[in-house]
C-alpha positions in Angstrom: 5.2 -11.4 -32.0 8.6 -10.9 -33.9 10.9 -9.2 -32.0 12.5 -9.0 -30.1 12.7 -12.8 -29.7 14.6 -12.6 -26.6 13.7 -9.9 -23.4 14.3 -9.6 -19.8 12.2 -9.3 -17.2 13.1 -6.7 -15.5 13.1 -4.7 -19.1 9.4 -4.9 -18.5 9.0 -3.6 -15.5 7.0 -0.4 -15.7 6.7 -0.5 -19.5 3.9 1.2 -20.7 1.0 -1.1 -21.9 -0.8 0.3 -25.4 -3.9 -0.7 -27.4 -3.7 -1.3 -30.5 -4.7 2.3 -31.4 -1.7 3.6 -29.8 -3.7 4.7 -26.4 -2.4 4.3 -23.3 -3.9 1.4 -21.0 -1.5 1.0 -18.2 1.8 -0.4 -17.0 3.5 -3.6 -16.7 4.1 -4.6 -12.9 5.3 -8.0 -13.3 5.3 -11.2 -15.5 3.9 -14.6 -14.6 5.5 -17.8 -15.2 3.7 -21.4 -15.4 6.4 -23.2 -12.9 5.4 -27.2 -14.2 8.2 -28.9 -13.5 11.0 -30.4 -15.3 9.8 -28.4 -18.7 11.0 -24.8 -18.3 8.8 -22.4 -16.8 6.8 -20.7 -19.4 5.8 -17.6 -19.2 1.9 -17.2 -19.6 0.8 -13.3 -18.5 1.8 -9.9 -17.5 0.3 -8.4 -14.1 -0.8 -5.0 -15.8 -2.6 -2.1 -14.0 -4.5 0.6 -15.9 -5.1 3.6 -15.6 -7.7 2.9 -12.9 -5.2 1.2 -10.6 -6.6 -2.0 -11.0 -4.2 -5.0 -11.4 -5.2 -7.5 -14.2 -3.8 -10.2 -16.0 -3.0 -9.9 -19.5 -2.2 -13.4 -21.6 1.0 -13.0 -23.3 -1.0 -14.0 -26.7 -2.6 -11.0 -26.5 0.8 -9.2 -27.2 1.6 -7.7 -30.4 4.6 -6.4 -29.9 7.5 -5.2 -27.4 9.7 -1.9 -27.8 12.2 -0.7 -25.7 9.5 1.8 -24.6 6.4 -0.3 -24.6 4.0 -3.4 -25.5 1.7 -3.2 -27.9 -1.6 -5.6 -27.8 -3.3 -6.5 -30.3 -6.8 -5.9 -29.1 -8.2 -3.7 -26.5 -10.4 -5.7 -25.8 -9.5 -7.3 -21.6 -10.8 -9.1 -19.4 -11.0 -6.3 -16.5 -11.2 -9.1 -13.4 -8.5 -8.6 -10.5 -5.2 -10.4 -11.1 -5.3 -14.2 -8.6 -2.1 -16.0 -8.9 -3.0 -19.5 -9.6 -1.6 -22.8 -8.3 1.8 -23.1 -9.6 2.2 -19.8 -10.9 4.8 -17.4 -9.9 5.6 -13.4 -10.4 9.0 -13.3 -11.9 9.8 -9.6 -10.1 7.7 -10.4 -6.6 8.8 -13.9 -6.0 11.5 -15.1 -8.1 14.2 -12.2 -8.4 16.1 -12.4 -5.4 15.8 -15.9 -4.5 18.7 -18.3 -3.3 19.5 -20.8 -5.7 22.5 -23.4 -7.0 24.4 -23.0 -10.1 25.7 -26.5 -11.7 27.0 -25.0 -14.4 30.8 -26.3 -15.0 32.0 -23.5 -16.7 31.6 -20.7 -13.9 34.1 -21.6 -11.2 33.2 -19.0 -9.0 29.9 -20.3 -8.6 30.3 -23.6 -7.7 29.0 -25.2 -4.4 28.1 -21.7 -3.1 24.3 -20.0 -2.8 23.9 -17.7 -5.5 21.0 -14.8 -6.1 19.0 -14.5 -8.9 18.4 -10.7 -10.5 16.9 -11.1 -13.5 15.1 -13.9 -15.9 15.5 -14.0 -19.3 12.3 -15.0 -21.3 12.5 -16.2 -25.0 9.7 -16.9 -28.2 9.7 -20.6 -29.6 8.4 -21.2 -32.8 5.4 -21.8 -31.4 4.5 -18.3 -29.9 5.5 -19.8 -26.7 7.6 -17.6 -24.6 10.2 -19.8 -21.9 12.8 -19.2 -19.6 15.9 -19.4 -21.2 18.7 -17.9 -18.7 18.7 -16.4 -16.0 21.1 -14.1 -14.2 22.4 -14.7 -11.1 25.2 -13.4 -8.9 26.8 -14.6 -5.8 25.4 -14.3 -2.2 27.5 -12.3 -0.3 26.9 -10.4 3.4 25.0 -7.6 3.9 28.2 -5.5 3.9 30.5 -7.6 1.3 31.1 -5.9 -1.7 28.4 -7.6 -4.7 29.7 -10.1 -6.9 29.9 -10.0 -11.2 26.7 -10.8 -12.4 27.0 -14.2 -14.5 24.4 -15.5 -17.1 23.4 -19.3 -17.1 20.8 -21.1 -18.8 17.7 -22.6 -17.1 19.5 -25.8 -17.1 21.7 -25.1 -14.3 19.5 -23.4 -12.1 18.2 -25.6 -9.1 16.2 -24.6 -6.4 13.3 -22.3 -8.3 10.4 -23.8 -7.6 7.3 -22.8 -5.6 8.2 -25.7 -3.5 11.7 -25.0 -2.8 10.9 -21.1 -2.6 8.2 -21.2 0.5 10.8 -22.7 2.7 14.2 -20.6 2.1 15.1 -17.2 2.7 14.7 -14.6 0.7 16.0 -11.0 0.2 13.0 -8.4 -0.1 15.2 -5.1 -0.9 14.2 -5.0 -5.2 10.7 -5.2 -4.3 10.6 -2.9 -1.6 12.4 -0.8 -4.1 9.8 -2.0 -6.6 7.0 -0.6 -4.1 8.5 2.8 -3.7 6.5 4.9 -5.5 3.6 3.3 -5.5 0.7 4.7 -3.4 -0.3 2.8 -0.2 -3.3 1.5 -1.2 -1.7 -0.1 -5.0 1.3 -1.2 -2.6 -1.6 -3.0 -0.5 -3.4 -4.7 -3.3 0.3 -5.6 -4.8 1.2 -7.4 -1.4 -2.1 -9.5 -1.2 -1.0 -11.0 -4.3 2.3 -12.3 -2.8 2.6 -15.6 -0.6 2.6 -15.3 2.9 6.4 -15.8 3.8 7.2 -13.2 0.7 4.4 -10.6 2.3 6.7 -11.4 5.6 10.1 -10.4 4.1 9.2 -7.6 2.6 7.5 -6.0 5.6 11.3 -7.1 7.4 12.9 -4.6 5.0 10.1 -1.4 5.0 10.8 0.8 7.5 8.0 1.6 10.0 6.1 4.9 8.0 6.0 2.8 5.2 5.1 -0.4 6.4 2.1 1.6 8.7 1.0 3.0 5.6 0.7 0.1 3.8 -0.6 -1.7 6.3 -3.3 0.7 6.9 -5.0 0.3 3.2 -5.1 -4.1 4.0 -8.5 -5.7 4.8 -8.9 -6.0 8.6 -7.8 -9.6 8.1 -4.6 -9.9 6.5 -4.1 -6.4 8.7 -4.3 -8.8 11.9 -2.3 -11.3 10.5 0.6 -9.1 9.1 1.3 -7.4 12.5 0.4 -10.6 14.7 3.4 -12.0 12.2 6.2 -9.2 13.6 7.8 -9.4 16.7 6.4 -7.4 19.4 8.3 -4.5 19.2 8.6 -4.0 15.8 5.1 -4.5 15.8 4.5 -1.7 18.5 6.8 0.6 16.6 4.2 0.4 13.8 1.4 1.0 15.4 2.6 4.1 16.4 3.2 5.2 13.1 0.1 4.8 12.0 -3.1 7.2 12.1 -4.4 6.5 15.9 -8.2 5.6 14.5 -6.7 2.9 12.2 -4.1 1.3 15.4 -7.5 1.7 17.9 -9.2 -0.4 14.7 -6.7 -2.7 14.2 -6.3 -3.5 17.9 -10.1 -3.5 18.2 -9.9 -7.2 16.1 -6.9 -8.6 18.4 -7.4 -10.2 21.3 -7.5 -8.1 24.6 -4.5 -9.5 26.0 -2.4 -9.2 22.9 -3.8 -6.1 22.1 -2.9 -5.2 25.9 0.5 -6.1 25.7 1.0 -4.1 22.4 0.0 -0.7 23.9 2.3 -1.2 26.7 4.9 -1.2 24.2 3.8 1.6 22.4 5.4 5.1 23.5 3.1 6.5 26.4 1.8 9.1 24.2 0.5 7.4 21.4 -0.5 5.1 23.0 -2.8 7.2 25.4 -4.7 8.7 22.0 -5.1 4.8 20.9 -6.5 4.1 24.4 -9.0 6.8 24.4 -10.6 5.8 20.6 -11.0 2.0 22.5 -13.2 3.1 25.1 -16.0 4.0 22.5 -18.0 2.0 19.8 -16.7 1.6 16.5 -19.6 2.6 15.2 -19.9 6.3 16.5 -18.2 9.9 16.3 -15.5 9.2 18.9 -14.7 5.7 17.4 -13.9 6.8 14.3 -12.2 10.2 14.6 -8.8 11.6 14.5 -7.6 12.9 17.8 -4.6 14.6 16.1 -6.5 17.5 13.8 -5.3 21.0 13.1 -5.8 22.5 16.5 -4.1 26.2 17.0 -4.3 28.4 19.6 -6.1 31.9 18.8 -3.3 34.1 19.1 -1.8 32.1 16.2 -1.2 34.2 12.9 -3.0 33.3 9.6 0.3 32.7 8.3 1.5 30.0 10.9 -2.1 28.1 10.6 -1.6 27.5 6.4 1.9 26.5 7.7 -0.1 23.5 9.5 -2.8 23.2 7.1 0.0 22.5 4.1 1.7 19.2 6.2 2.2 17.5 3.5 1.2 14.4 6.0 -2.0 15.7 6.5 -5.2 14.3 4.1 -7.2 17.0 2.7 -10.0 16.5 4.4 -8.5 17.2 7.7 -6.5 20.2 5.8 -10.0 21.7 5.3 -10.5 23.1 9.1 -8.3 24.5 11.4 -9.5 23.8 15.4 -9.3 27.0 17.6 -9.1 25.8 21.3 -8.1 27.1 24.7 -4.5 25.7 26.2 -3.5 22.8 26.1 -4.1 22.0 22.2 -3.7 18.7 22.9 -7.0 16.5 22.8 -8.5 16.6 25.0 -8.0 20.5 24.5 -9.0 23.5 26.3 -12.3 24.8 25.8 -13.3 24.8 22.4 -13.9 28.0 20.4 -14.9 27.2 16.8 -13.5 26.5 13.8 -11.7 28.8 10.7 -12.1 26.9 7.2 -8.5 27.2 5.2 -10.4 29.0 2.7 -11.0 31.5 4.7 -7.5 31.7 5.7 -6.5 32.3 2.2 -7.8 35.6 1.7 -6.6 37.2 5.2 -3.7 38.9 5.8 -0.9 36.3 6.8 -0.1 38.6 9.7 -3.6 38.8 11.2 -4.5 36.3 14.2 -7.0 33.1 13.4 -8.7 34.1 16.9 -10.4 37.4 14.5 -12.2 34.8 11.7 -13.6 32.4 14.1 -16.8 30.3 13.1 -18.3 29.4 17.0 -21.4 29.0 15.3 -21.1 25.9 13.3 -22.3 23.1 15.6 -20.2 20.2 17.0 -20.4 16.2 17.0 -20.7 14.2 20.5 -18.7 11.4 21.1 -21.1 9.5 21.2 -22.8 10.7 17.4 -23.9 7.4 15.4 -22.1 7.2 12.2 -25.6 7.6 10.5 -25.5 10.8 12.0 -22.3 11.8 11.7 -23.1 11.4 7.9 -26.2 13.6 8.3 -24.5 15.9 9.9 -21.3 16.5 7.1 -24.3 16.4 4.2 -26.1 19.3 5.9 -23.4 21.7 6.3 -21.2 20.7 3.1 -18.1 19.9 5.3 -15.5 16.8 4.8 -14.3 17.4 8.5 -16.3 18.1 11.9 -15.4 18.9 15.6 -16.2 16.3 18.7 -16.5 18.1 21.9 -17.5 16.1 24.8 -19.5 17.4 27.4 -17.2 19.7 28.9 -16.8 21.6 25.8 -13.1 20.1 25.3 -12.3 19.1 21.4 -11.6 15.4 21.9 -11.6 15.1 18.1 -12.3 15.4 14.6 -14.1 13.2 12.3 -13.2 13.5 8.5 -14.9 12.1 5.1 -12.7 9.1 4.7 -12.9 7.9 7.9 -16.6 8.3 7.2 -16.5 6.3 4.4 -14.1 3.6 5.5 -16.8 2.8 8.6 -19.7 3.0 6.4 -18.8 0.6 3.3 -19.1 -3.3 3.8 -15.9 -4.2 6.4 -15.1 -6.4 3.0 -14.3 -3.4 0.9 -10.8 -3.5 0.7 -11.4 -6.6 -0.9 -13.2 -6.2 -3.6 -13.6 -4.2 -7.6 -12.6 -0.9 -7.2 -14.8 -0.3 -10.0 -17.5 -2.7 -11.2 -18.3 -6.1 -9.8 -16.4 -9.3 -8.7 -18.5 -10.9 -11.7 -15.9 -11.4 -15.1 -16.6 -8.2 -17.2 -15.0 -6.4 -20.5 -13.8 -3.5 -20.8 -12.5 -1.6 -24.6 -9.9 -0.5 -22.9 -8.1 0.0 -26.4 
C-alpha cells in the first residue's frame, strides 16, 4: 500500500470497496482497531458490506490501495462470514468517534483539565505495512446548546480515556451514528446495531426518534427486541410500541412478561393499543395472530382515484398495496360487513372517477381467525395472492394477512440471526 500513507477515518466512511478488476464489491461502514494497550491501537480490518447487504470483515492486508474515491484490494477473493467484533476490538465510527476523553497535551491550553470529544481518528502505514493510530481529533465538550468548539489535532500520546474499558462505563454522544444510520434500510440498521456493545446500542436508541427506532427495532431477533425496549423507560418504551406495525408490538409483547407487558399497553394510546390487544387474544401461530389489522379498507362509494391515493402510502409494504378491502361502515377493524376485495391492478385500468363498489371481487374466499399458518400458506399458493382477508364469523374484516408476515412466522424464530445468503459455516466467495 503506498499512498496515501496517512488517512482518516471518517474519509472512509462509505467509500466504495473494488476488486482488483475494478468491479464493484461494496462499501466501507467502519474500520476496526486492535485496542492492546499501551502500544497504539492498530488498525486490523474494515467492516465492508456488499452488494448483498451482508457485513464482512476485510483485513487491511488485503488492501491495495486507497483513493479519495475508493479502496482497491488486491484479490477478490473474501471470506464472506458475518462481521463478530472480537475481544478487544473496537469500530472506530460506532464506538470511538464521539467518545469523552482527556487531552494532556501541553501545548493546547484550551484543552486542558476539561472533557473533550473525539470526531475523527487518524490512521497511519509503518514501514511495516502496519497501519496505527497516529492522532486523533478532538474538540471540546460543550452543552447541548453551546456553540461547538475548534476542532484541535493531537497525537495518540495525549489521548487518555479510549479504551474498551474506560468506554463501557462513560457517557457517550450517539448523534454521528444515528446520522451514520440514516439512510440505511431497517433491517442493515438492525444487523449494524447487533454489532455494537450494549450501553452503545442504548445511546443510540436515546437519540432515534420513535418511527425510526420502531423500525429498527422491528427487523432485531425477538431477543435483543426484548431486551432493547425492556432497556427504555416506560414511556418511551410505550411511545414505540405504538409506532410500530401492531402484529410486530402484539409479538414483541407476546415474549414479555404479562405484567410488564400489562403495564406497557396501558401506556400505549387507547387506540393502538386496542388493535395490539385483539392480535394477543389469538395464537401466534394462526391467521389472526399474525395479520395486520390496519389494511387498505375503503368504503364502496370511494372513487378509483381516492383508493390508488391509499394504495401509493408510501408507508405501506407492497404486499398489503396489492388489495384494497371494500367493507360496510365503520372501516375500522373490526369493520362493517365485508364485501370483497378490488386488486390495485384492477384499479389501474378504471376510470379514476368511477366508484371501487362497481369492480368488486366477493367471490375470492376469506381466512378465519383461526386459519393455521400452514394453511394460511396453502391458501396464498392457490390463488397467487401476497395478501388475504380475515373475516370472523360475523362477516366483519378483522384483518389481513400478507406474505411477509407469512414468511416471518414460518422461518426458524432464529432467522434474523443468521446468513442472509449461504450458511453460518466459513465460505468464499470471488467477489472480485
Amino acid at each position: 500500500m503506498k499512498a496515501p500513507h496517512r488517512v482518516y477515518a471518517g474519509r472512509l466512511d462509505n467509500l466504495v470497496v473494488l476488486g482488483p478488476d475494478g468491479e464493484s464489491v461494496g462499501r466501507v461502514r467502519d474500520v476496526v482497531l486492535n485496542m492492546q494497550i499501551p502500544t497504539a491501537p492498530r488498525a486490523v480490518g474494515l467492516v465492508v458490506q456488499l452488494l448483498n447487504r451482508r457485513r464482512i470483515f476485510v483485513p487491511m492486508l488485503r488492501i491495495a490501495s486507497i483513493e479519495p474515491s475508493s479502496i482497491t484490494l488486491v484479490t477478490g477473493n473474501l471470506t464472506v462470514r458475518s462481521f463478530k467484533r472480537q475481544p478487544l476490538e473496537m469500530q472506530v465510527l460506532g464506538e470511538i468517534v464521539d467518545s469523552t476523553v482527556r487531552i494532556t497535551d501541553p501545548s493546547i491550553h484550551e484543552l486542558q483539565n476539561v472533557d473533550a470529544v473525539i470526531t475523527d481518528v487518524e490512521l497511519e502505514e509503518t514501514r511495516l505495512r502496519d497501519w496505527i493510530v497516529s492522532r486523533v481529533a478532538v474538540r471540546r465538550r460543550t452543552g447541548p446548546f453551546s456553540r461547538r468548539g475548534a476542532v484541535h489535532i493531537v497525537n495518540w500520546e495525549f489521548v487518555k480515556g479510549v479504551s474498551p474499558q474506560t468506554l463501557t462505563k462513560a457517557d457517550q454522544d450517539a448523534a454521528s451514528l444515528a446520522h451514520r444510520y440514516e439512510d440505511l434500510r431497517p433491517a442493515d440498521a438492525a444487523s449494524a446495531i447487533r454489532n455494537l456493545p450494549e450501553k452503545r446500542r442504548m445511546e443510540l436508541a436515546r437519540v432515534l426518534d420513535d418511527e425510526r427506532l420502531a423500525d429498527i427495532v422491528q427487523e432485531l431477533p425477538g431477543d435483543d427486541q426484548a431486551g432493547l425496549l425492556t432497556s427504555l423507560p416506560a414511556p418511551r418504551a410505550a411511545d414505540v410500541l405504538e409506532a410500530m406495525d401492531p402484529d410486530d408490538a402484539a409479538d414483541l409483547l407476546g415474549e414479555l412478561p404479562k405484567a410488564e407487558a400489562e403495564a406497557l399497553l396501558k401506556l400505549m394510546h387507547k387506540q393502538e393499543a386496542g388493535m395490539v390487544r385483539r392480535l394477543l387474544r389469538f395464537s401466534p401461530d394462526t391467521a389472526g395472530g399474525i395479520m395486520t389489522p390496519e389494511p387498505v379498507i375503503l368504503p364502496a362509494h370511494t372513487t378509483v382515484a381516492e383508493a390508488l391515493a391509499h394504495v401509493r402510502n408510501p408507508d405501506l409494504s407492497a404486499a398489503l398495496a396489492s388489495l384494497v378491502f371494500v367493507v360496510r361502515p365503520p372501516t375500522q377493524t373490526p369493520t362493517g360487513k365485508y364485501l370483497g376485495s378490488v386488486h390495485a391492478q384492477r384499479l389501474l385500468r378504471e376510470p379514476p372517477s368511477t366508484l371501487i363498489g362497481d369492480y368488486v371481487d366477493n367471490n375470492l374466499s376469506v381466512l378465519t381467525p383461526n386459519a393455521t399458518t400452514e394453511g394460511v400458506a396453502r391458501f396464498l399458493a392457490t390463488y397467487n395472492l401476497v395478501c388475504a382477508p380475515v373475516v370472523d364469523d360475523g362477516g366483519h374484516l378483522i384483518g389481513a394477512v400478507s406474505v411477509d408476515d407469512l414468511l416471518d412466522h414460518l422461518l426458524p424464530e432464529d432467522w434474523r440471526e443468521q446468513e442472509l445468503f449461504g450458511s453460518r459455516m466459513e465460505v468464499k466467495d470471488n467477489v472480485g
